[in-house]
PLY file of the C-alpha trace (Angstrom):
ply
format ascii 1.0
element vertex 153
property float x
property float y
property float z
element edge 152
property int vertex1
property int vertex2
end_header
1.62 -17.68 1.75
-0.61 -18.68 4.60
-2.71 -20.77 2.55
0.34 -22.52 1.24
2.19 -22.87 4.31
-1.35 -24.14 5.94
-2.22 -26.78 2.92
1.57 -27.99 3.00
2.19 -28.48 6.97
0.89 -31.33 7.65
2.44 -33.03 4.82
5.71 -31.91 5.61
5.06 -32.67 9.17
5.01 -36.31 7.85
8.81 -36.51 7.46
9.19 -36.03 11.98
12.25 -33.78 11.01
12.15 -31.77 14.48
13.45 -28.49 12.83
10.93 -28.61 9.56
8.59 -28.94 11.80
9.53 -25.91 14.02
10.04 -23.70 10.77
6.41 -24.88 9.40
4.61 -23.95 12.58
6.93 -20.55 13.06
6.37 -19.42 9.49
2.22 -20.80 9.41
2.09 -18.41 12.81
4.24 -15.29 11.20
1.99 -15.23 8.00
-1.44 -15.65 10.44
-0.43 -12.82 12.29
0.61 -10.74 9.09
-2.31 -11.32 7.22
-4.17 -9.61 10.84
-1.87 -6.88 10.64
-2.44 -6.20 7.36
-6.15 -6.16 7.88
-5.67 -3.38 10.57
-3.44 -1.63 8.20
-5.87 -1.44 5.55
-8.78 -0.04 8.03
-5.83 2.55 9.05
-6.11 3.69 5.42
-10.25 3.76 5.03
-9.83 6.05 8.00
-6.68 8.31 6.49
-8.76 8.45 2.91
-12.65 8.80 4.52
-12.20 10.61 7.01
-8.85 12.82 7.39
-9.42 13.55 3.86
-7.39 16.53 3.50
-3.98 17.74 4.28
-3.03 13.59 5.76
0.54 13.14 3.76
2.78 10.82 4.98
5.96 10.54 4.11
7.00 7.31 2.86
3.80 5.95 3.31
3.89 2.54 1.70
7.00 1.94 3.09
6.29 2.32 6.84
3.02 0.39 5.70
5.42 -2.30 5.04
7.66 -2.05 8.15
3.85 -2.34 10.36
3.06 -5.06 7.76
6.02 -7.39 8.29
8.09 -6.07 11.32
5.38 -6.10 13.80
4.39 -9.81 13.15
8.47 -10.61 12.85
8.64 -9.10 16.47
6.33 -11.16 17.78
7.63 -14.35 16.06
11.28 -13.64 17.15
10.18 -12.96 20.82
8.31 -16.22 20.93
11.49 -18.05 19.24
13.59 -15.91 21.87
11.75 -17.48 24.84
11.99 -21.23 23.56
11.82 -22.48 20.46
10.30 -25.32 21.57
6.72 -23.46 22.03
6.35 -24.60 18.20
6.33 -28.33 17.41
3.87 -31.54 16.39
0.33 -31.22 17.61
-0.03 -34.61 16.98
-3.78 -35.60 18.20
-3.70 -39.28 17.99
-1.45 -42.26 16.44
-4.04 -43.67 14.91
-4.58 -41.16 12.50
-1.09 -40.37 11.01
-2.04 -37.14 8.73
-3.15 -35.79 12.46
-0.09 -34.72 12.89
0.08 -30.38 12.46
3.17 -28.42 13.36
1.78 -25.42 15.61
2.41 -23.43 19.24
2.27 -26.03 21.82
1.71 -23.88 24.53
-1.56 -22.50 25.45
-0.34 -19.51 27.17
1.92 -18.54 24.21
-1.14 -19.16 21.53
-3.61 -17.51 23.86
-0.74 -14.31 23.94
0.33 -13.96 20.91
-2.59 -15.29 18.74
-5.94 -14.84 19.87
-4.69 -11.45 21.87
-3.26 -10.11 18.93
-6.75 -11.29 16.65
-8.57 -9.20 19.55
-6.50 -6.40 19.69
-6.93 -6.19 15.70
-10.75 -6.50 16.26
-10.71 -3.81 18.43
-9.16 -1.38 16.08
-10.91 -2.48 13.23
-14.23 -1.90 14.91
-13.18 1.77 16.02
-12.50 2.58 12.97
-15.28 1.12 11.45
-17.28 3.11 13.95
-15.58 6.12 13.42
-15.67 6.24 8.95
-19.45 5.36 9.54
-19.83 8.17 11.91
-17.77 10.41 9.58
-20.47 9.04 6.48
-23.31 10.16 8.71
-22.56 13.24 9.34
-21.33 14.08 5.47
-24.53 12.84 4.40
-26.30 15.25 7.34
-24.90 18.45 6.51
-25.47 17.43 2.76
-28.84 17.16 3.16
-29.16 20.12 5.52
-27.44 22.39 2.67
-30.06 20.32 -0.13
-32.92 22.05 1.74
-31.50 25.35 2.66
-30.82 25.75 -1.32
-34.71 24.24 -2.00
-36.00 26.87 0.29
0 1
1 2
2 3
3 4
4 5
5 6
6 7
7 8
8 9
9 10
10 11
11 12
12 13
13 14
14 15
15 16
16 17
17 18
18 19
19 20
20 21
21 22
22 23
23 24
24 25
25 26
26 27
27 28
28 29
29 30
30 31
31 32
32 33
33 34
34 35
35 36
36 37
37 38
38 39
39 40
40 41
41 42
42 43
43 44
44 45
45 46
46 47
47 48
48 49
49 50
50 51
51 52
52 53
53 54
54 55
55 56
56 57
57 58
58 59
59 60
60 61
61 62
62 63
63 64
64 65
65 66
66 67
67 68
68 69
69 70
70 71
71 72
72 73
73 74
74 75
75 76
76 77
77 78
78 79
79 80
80 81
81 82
82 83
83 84
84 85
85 86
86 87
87 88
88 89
89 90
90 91
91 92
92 93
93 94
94 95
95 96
96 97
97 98
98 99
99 100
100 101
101 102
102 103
103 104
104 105
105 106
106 107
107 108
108 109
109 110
110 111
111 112
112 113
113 114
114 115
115 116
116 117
117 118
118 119
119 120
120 121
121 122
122 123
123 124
124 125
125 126
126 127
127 128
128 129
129 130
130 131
131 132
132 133
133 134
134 135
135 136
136 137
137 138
138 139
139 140
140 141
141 142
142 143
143 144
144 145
145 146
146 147
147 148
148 149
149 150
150 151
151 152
């Protein structure tokens, strides 16, 4: 949906329809920030299945997956549209170049808040546990070698 909404926005921004322009750069933001949060959910499950291995059930799993998946980016979305809808509109970077035009936050603050904080954030946890399953790899493959020589001895 991000690719579609992405590939389609500044084609429907063509039309200078105030509100399709507002609902283009909302949804193009919610399904950015989704996709991230997805990402971060599925490094959440290398580190439930590679390294708490055993006794990690969790009820309802998928679903609360899905609640993360597509609440936390709704949240943030419905704050934003909360505070003034008009932080989304036409980026417009020039009139001489009329396909220019891209429906997307307006305000720096806002993007710099709730976009590029939000990528770092998910960086940030991605790279923990990134550093933590290798980590958790290494020291599998340690003892496993440890215990291959003990038995050659």
């Amino acid at each position: 949906m991000l690719n579609m909404v992405f590939l389609t926005n500044s084609w429907l921004t063509s039309f200078n329809q105030p509100g399709l322009c507002i609902t283009m750069a909302m949804l193009l933001h919610y399904f950015l920030l989704a996709a991230l949060t997805w990402m971060c959910l599925e490094s959440v499950h290398f580190y439930l299945a590679l390294v708490k291995v055993f006794n990690v059930y969790v009820p309802k799993y998928i679903l609360k997956c899905c609640i993360a998946g597509w609440g936390i980016p709704a949240i943030v979305i419905t704050l934003v549209l909360i505070i003034n809808k008009d932080f989304y509109g036409n980026g417009s970077l020039s009139e001489s170049h009329p396909y220019s035009n891209f429906c997307w936050i307006q305000d720096n603050t806002v993007f710099y808040i709730s976009v590029v904080a939000y990528f770092f954030f998910i960086f940030l946890m991605n790279t923990a546990m990134f550093i933590t399953i290798l980590l958790q790899i290494h020291s599998v493959k340690t003892r496993t070698q440890k215990t291959s020589r003990f038995w050659k001895r």
